[in-house]
N, CA, C and O of each residue as an XYZ file, in Angstrom:
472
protein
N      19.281     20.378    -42.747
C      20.720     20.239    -42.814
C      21.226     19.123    -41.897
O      22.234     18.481    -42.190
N      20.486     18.889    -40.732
C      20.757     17.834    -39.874
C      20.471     16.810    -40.621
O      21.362     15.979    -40.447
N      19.673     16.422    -41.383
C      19.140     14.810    -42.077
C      20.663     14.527    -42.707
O      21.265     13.456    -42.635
N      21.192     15.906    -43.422
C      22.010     15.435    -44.229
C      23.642     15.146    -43.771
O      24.539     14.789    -44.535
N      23.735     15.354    -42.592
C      24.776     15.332    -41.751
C      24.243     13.900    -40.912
O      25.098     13.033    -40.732
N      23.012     13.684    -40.466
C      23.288     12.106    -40.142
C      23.264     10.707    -41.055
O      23.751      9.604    -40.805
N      22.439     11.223    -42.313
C      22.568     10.385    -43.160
C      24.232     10.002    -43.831
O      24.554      8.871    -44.195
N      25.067     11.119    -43.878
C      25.843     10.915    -44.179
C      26.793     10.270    -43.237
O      27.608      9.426    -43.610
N      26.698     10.606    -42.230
C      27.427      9.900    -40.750
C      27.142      8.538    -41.070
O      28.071      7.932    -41.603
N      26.021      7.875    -40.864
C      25.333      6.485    -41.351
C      25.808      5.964    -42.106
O      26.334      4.880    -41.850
N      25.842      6.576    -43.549
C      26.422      6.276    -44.408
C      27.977      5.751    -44.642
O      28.212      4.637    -45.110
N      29.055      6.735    -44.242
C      30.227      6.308    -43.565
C      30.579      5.054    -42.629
O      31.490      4.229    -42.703
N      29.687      5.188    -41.861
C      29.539      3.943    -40.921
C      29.617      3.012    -41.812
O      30.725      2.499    -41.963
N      28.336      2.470    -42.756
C      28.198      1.338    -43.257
C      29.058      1.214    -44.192
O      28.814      0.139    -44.741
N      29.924      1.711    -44.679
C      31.238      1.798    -45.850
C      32.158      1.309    -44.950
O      32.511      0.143    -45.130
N      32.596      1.868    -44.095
C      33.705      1.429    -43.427
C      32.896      0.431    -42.779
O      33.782     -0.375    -42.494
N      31.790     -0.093    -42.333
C      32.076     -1.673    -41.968
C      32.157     -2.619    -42.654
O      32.644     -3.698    -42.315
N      31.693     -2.346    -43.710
C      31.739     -3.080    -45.022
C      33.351     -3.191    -45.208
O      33.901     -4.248    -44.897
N      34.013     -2.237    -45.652
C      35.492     -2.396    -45.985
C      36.086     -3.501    -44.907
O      36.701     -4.504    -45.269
N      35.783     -3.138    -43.409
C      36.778     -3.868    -42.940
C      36.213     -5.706    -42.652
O      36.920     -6.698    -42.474
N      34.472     -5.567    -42.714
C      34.230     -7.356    -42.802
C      34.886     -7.850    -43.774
O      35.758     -8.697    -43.584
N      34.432     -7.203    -45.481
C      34.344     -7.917    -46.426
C      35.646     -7.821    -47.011
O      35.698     -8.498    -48.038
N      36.435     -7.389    -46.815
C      38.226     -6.868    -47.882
C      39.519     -8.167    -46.787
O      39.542     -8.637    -45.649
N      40.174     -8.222    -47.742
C      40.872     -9.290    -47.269
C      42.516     -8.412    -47.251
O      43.517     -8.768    -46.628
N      42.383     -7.367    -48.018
C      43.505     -6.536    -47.865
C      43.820     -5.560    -46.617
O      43.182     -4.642    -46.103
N      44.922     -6.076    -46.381
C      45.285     -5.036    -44.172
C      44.835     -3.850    -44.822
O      43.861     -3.387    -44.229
N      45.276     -2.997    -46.099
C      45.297     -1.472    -46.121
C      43.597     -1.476    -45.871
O      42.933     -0.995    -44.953
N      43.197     -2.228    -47.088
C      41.625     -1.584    -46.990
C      40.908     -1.831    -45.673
O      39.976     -1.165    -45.224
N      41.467     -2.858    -45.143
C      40.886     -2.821    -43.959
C      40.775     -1.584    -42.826
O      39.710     -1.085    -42.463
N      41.973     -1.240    -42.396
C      42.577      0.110    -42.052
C      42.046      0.961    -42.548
O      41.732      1.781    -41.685
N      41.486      1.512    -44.339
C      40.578      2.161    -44.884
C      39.364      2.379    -44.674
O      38.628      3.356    -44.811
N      39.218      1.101    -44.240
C      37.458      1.053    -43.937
C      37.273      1.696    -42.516
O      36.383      2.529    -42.338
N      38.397      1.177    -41.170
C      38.007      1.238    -40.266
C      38.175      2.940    -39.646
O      37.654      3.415    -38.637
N      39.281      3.753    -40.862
C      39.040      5.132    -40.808
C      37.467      5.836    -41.066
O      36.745      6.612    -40.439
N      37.398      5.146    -42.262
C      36.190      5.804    -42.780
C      34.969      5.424    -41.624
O      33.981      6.155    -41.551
N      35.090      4.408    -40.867
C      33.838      4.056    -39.710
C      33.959      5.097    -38.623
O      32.931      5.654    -38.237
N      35.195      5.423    -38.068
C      36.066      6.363    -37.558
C      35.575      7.475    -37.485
O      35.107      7.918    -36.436
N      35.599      8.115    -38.599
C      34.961      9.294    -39.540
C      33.531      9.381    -39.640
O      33.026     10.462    -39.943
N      32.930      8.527    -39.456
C      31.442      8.357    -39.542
C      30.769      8.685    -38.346
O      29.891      9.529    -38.167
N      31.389      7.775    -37.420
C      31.168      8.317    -35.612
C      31.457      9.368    -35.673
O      30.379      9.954    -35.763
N      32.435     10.280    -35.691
C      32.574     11.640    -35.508
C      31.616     12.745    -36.154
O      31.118     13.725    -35.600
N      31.521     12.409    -37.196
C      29.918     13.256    -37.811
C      28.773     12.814    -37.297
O      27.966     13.717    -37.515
N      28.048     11.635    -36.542
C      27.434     11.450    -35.852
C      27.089     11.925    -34.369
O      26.103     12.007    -33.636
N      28.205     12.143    -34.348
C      28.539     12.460    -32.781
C      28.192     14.014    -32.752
O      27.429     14.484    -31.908
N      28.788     14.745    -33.702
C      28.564     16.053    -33.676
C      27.204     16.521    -34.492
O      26.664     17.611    -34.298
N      26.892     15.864    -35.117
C      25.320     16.528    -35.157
C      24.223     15.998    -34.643
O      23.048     16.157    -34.971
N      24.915     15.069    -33.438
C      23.315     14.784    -32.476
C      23.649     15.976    -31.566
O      22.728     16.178    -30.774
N      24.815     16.944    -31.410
C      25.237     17.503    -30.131
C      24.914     18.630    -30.395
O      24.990     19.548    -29.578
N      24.336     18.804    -32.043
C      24.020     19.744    -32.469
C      22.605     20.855    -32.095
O      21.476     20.368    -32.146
N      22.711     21.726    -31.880
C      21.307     22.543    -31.804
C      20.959     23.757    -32.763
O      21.705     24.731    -32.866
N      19.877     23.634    -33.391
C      19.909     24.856    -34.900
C      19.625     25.820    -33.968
O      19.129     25.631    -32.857
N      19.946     26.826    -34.445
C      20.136     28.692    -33.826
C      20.952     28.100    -32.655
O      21.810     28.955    -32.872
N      21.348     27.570    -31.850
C      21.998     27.377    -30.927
C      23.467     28.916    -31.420
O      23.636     29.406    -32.537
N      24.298     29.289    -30.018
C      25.217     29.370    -29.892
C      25.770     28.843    -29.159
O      25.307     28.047    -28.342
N      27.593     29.377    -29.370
C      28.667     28.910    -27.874
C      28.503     29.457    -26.907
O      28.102     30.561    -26.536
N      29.006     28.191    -26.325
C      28.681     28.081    -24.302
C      29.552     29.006    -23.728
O      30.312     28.718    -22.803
N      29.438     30.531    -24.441
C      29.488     31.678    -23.630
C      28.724     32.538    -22.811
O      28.196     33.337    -23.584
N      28.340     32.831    -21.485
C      27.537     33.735    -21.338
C      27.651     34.990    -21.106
O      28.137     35.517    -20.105
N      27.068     35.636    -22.309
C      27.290     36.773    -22.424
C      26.065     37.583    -22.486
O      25.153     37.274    -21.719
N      25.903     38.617    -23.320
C      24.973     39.710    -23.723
C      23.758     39.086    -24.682
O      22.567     39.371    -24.556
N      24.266     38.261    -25.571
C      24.180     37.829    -26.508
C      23.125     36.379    -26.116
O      22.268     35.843    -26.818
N      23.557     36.069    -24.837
C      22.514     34.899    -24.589
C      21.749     35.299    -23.503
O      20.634     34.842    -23.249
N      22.460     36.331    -22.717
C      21.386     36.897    -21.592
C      21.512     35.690    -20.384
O      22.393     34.847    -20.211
N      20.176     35.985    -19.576
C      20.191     34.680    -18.822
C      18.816     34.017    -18.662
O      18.722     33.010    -17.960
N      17.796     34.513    -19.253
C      17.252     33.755    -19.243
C      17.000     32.739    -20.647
O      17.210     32.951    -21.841
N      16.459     31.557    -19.913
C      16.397     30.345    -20.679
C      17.738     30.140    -21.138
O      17.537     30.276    -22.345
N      18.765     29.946    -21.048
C      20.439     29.891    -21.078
C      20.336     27.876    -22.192
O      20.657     27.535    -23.331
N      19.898     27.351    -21.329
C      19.947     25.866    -21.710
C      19.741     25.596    -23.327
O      20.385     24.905    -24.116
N      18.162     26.725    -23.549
C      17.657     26.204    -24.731
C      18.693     26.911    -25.840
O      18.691     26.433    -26.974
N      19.321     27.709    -25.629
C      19.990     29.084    -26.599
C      21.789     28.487    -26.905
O      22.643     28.836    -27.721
N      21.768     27.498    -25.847
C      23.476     27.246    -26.197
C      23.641     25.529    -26.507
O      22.922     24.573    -26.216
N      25.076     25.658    -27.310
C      25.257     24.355    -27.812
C      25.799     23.529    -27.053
O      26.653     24.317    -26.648
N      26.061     22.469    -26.435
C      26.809     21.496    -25.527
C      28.145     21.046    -25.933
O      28.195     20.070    -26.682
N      29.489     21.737    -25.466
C      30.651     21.691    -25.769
C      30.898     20.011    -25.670
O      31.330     19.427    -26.664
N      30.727     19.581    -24.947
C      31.191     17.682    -24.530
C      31.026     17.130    -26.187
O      31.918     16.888    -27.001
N      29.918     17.061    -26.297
C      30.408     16.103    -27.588
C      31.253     16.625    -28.606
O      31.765     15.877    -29.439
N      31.447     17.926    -28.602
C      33.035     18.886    -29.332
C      34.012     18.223    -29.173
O      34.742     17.597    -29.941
N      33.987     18.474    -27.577
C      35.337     18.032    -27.078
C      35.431     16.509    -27.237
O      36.492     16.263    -27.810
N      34.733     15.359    -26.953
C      34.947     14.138    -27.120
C      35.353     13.755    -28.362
O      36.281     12.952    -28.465
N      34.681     14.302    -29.542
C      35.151     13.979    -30.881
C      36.520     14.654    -31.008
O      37.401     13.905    -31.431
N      36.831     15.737    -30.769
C      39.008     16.057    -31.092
C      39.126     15.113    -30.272
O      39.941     14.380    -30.832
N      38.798     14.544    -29.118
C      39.839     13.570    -28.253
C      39.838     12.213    -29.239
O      40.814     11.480    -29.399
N      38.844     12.085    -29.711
C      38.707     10.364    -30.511
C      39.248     11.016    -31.831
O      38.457     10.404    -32.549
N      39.792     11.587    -32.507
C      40.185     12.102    -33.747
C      41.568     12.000    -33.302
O      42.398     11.460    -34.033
N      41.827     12.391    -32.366
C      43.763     12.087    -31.848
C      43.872     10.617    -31.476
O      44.775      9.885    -31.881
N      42.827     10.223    -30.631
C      43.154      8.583    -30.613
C      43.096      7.703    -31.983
O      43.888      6.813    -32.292
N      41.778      8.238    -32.861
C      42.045      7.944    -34.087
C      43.400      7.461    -34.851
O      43.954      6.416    -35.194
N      43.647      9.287    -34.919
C      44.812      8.934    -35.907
C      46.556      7.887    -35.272
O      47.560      7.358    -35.749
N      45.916      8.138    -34.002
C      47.005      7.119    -33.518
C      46.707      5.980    -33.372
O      47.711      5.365    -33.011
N      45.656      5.197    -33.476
C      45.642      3.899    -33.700
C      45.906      3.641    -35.686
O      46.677      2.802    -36.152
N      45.187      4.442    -36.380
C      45.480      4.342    -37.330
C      47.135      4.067    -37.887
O      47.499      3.294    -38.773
N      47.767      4.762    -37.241
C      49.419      5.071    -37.690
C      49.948      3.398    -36.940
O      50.948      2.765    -37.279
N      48.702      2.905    -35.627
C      49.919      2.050    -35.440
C      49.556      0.731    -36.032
O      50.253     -0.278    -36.141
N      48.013      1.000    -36.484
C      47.568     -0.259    -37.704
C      48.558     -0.538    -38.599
O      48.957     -1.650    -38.943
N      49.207      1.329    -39.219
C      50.022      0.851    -40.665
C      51.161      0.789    -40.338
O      51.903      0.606    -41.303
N      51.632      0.855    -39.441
C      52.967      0.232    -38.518
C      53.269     -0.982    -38.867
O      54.080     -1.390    -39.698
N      52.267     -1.749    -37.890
C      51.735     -3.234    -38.039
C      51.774     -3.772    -39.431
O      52.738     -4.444    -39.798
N      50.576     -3.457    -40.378
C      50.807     -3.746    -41.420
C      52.120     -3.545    -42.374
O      52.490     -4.348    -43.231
N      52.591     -2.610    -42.126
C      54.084     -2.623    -42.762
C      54.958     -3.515    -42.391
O      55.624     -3.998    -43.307
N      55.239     -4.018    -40.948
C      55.909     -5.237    -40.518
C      55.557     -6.095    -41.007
O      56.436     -6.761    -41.555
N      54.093     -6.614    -41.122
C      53.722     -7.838    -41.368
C      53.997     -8.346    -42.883
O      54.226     -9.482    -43.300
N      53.860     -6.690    -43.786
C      53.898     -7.412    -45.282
C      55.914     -7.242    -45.501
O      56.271     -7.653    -46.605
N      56.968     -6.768    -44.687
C      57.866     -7.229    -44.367
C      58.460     -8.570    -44.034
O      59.484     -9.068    -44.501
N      57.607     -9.077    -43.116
C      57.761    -10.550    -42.870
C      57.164    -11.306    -44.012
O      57.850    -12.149    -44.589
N      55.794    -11.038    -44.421
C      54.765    -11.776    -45.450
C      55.476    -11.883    -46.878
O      55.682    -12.818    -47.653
N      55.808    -10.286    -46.886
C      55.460     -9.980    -48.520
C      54.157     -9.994    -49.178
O      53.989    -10.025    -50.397
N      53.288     -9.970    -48.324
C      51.742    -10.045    -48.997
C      50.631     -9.449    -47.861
O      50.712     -9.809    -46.686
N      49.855     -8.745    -48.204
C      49.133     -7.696    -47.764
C      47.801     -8.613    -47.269
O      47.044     -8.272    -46.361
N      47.694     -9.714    -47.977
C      45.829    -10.493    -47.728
C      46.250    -11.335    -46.805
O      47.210    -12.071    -46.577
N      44.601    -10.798    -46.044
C      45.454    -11.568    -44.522
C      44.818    -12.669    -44.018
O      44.346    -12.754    -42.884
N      44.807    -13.763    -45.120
C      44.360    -14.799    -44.918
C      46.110    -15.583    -44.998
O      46.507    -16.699    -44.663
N      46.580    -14.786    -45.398
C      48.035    -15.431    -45.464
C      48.931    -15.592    -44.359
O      50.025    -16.155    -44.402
N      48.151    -14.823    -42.932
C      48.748    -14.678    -41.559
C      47.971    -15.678    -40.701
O      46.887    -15.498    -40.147
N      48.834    -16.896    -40.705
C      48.227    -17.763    -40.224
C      48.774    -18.113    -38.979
O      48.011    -18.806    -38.307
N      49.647    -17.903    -38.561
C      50.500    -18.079    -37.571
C      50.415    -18.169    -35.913
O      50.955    -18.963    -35.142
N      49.367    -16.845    -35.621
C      48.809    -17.033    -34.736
C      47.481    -18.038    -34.479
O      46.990    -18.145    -33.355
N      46.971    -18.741    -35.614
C      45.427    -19.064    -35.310
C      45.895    -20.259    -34.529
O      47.028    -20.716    -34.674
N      44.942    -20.799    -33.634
C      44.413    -21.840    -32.848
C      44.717    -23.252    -33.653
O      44.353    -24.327    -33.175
C-alpha cells in the first residue's frame, strides 16, 4: 500500500512540474503548482508512515515496552496541515495576482507580461 501512495506522490510531483515549466497559461500554471503541492504532501505522509504502527498515545494498548517501534511520528502530520494552510494561501494569492494581471492584460499567457523583464 506504501508503493502505491509513493508512486502516486511522484507521480503528482511530475504533473505539476510539468504544468508549471511547460504551460504558458497563469491558471495552469497555478494548477500545476497545486498539484506539485499535493504531491509533497502525500509524500511526506507516507514516508512518516509506519504499517501496524499506532498514535503517539501511551497507553494500554502500546504498553511500554519497545514504545518507538509500535507508534507513528506525529511531525510529519503536523508539518503537512501546516504546508496545506500555507498552501492554500499562496494559492489564493497566485489567483489574486493572476486576476489583476489578466485585468490589466486581458490575456492569461504570460509571455504577454513583459514589463518587468530586464
Amino acid at each position: 500500500m506504501e508503493i502505491i501512495a509513493l508512486i502516486t506522490g511522484f507521480a503528482l510531483i511530475l504533473i505539476g512540474l510539468y504544468g508549471i515549466l511547460s504551460k504558458k497559461n497563469i491558471i495552469k500554471i497555478i494548477v500545476g503548482f497545486s498539484l506539485f503541492d499535493t504531491g509533497l504532501h502525500v509524500l511526506i505522509v507516507t514516508v512518516g508512515y509506519i504499517k501496524g504502527g499506532t498514535a503517539p498515545i501511551l497507553d494500554s494498548v502500546v504498553g511500554t515496552t519497545n514504545v518507538a517501534s509500535k507508534i507513528v511520528d506525529p511531525v510529519p502530520q503536523a508539518l503537512v496541515l501546516t504546508a496545506i494552510v500555507i498552501g492554500l494561501g499562496v494559492t489564493a494569492l497566485m489567483l489574486a495576482y493572476a486576476l489583476k494581471m489578466y485585468q490589466a492584460k486581458k490575456s492569461l499567457d504570460i509571455s504577454d507580461f513583459k514589463d518587468m523583464k530586464w
